[in-house]
C-alpha positions in Angstrom: 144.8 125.0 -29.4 148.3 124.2 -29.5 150.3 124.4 -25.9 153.3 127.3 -26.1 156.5 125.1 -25.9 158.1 126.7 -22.9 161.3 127.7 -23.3 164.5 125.3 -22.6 165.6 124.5 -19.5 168.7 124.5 -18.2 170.1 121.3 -18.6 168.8 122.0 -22.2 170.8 124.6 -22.7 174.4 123.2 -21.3 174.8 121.0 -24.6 174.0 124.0 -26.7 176.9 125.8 -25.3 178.8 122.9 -25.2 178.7 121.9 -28.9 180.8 124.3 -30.3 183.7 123.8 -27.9 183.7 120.1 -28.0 184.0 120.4 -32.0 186.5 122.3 -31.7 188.2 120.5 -29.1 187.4 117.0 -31.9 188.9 119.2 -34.4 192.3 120.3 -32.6 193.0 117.0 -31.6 192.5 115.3 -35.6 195.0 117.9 -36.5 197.3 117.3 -33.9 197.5 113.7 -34.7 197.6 114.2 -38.5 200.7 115.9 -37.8 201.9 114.0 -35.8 202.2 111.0 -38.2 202.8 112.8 -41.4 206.4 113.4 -40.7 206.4 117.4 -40.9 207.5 117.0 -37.5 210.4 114.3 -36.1 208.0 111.7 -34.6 210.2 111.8 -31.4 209.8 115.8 -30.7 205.8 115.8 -31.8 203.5 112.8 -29.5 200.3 111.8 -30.7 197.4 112.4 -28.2 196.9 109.1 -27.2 200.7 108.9 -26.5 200.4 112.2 -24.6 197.2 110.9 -22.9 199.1 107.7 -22.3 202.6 109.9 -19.7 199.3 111.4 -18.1 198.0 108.5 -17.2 201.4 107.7 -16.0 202.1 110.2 -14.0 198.6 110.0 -12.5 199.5 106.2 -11.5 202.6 107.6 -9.9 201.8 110.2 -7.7 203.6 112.9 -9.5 201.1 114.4 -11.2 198.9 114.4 -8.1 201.8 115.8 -5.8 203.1 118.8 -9.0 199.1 119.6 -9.0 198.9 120.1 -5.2 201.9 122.0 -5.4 201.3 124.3 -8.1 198.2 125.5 -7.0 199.1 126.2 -3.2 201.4 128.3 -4.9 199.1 130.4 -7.7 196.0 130.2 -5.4 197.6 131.9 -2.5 199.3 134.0 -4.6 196.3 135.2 -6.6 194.7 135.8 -3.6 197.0 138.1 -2.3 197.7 139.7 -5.7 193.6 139.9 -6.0 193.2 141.5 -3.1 195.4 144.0 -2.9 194.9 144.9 -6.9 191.5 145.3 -6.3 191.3 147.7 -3.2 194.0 150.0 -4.9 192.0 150.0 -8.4 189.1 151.0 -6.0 190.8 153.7 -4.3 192.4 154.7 -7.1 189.2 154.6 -9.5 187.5 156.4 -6.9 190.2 159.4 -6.1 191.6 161.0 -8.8 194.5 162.5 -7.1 195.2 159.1 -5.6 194.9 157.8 -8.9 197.2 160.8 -10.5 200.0 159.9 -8.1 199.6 155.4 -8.4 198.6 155.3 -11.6 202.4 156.5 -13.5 204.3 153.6 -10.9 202.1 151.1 -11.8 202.3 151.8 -15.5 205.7 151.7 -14.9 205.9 148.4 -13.0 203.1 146.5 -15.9 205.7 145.8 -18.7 208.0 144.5 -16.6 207.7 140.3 -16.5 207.4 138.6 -13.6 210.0 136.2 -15.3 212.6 139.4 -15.2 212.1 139.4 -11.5 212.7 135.8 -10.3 216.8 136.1 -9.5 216.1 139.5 -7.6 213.5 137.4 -5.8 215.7 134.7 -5.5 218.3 136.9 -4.4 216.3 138.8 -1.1 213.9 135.4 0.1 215.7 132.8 -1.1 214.0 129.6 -3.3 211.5 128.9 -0.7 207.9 129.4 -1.2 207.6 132.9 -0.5 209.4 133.8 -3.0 207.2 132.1 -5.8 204.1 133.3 -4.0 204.9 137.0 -4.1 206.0 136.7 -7.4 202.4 135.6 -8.7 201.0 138.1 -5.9 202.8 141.1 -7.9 201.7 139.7 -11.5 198.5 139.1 -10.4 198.0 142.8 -8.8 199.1 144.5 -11.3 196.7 142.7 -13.9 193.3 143.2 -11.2 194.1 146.8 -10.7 194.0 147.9 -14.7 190.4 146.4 -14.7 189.0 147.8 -11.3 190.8 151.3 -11.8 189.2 151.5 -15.4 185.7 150.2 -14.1 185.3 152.3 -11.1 186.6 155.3 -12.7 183.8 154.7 -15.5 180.9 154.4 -12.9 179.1 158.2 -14.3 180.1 160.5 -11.2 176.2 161.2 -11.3 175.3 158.5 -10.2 177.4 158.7 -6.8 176.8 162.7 -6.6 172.7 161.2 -6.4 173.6 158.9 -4.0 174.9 161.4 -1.8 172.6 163.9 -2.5 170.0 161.5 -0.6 171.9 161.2 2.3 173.5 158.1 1.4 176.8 157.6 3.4 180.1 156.4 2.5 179.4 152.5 3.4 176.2 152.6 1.3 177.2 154.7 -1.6 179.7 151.6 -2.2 178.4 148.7 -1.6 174.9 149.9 -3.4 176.3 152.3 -6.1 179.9 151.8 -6.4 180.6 148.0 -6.1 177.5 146.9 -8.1 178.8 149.0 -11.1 182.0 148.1 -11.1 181.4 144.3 -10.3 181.9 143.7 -14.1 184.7 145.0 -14.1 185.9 143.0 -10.7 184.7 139.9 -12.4 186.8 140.4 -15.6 189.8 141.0 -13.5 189.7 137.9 -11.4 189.1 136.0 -14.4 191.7 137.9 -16.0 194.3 137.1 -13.0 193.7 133.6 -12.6 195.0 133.0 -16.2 198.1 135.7 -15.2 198.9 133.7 -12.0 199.4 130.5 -14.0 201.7 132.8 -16.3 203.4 133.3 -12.9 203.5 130.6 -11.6 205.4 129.2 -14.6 208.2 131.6 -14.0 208.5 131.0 -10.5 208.8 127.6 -10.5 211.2 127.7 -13.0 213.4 129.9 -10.7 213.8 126.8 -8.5 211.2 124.5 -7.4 211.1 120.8 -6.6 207.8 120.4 -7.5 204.9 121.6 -9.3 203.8 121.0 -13.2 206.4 123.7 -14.4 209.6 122.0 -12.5 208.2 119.0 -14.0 208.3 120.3 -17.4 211.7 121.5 -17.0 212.9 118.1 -15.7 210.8 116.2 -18.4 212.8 118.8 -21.0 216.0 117.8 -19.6 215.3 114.2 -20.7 213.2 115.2 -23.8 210.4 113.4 -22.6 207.9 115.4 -25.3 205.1 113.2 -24.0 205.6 113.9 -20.8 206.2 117.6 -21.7 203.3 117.5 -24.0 201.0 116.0 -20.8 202.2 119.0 -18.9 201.3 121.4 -20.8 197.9 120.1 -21.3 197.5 120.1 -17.6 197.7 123.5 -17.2 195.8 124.4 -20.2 192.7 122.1 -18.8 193.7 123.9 -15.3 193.4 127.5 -16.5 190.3 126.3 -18.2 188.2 124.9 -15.0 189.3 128.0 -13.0 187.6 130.8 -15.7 184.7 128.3 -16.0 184.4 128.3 -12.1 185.1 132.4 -12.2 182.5 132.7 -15.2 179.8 130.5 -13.0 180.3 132.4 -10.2 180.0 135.9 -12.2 176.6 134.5 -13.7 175.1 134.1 -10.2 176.3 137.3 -8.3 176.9 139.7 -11.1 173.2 138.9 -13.0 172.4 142.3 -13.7 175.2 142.4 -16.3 174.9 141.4 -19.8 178.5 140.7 -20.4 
């Protein structure tokens, strides 16, 4: 008889999800560099990778890229964190209380289409260019962003479920961390991941309201100069560092948030 092959492990199963993405990775960067030598393009404005690859290196030999790095994200972590925090216990309250949620919910919807970029001089203008500016900037992006996923995925948990709960003698405390919190984790996940790439959004516009550091100032200083490779490195950074943070998000959701298919 013929031994059942048992089923992948996981080590077998990392290059399967990684194919697809590193083709298409292979396949962005053959187009970038065909056009960037056919001349569609002024050969000045559009690098090749290898000469974008090439300022990274540079500015990892440096220090600058190491120092803009360190800044940036003291600035969007600590202002996701805050923004995270407070987003998610007002979706919570406000997915949970309907009158609450009556009286938040038309402020914040008018708050949401307003940029964080249309708020950095009147940030500017009450703390200053410091750091707290920048930081509350990303805080009130990011809050804004967590609380339309919690409020939507609390307020969808079925009201049955939490009317069972209680009808069992369940109290507050354990009607939300055992009915309430494991529903709308989800939710909660798809926020955080959803803030982390609103942050660096932020973070873009606050640093570009006066900074002295960080990968946005750079690109602003590098655009000055028209340093395109350098510009071009820049961007890439922050597209690789919005990457490893929803990986990191997404790994973290797969652990603690099993039960969900999504």
């Amino acid at each position: 008889m013929y031994a059942t092959p048992s089923p992948p492990g996981r080590a077998g199963r990392i290059p399967g999800r990684l194919g697809p993405a590193l083709v298409a990775a292979g396949s962005v960067l053959a187009l970038w560099y065909v056009l960037a030598r056919s001349g569609v393009v002024a050969p000045g404005l559009l690098p090749t990778p290898r000469q974008t690859f090439a300022a990274l290196a540079d500015g990892a030999r440096g220090g600058t890229l190491a120092t803009d790095l360190t800044a940036s994200l003291a600035r969007a972590g600590q202002g996701f964190a805050l923004g995270a925090a407070l987003g998610g216990a007002l979706g919570f309250a406000t997915g949970y209380l309907p009158r609450l949620s009556a009286a938040v919910t038309p402020l914040v919807s008018f708050l949401r289409p307003i940029p964080a970029i249309a708020l950095v001089p009147l940030a500017t203008a009450w703390f200053g260019i410091g750091e707290s500016a920048k930081r509350l900037l990303i805080a009130y992006a990011v809050l804004l962003a967590v609380w339309l996923y919690v409020h939507d995925g609390v307020s969808r948990v079925p009201v049955t479920h939490l009317r069972a709960a209680r009808s069992l003698g369940a109290p507050l405390r354990r009607r939300f961390t055992e009915v309430l919190l494991p529903a709308a984790a989800p939710a909660l996940l798809a926020a955080l991941r959803y803030g982390s790439s609103v942050a660096l959004l932020a973070l873009v516009a606050a640093e570009l309201g006066g900074a002295d550091s960080g990968l946005a100032y750079r690109l602003q200083v590098d655009g000055q100069f028209l340093r395109v490779d350098r510009m071009f490195a820049g961007l890439l950074v922050l597209g690789l560092l919005g990457v490893g943070v929803d990986a990191a998000l997404a790994t973290i959701g797969r652990r603690f948030v099993h039960w969900s298919a999504s």
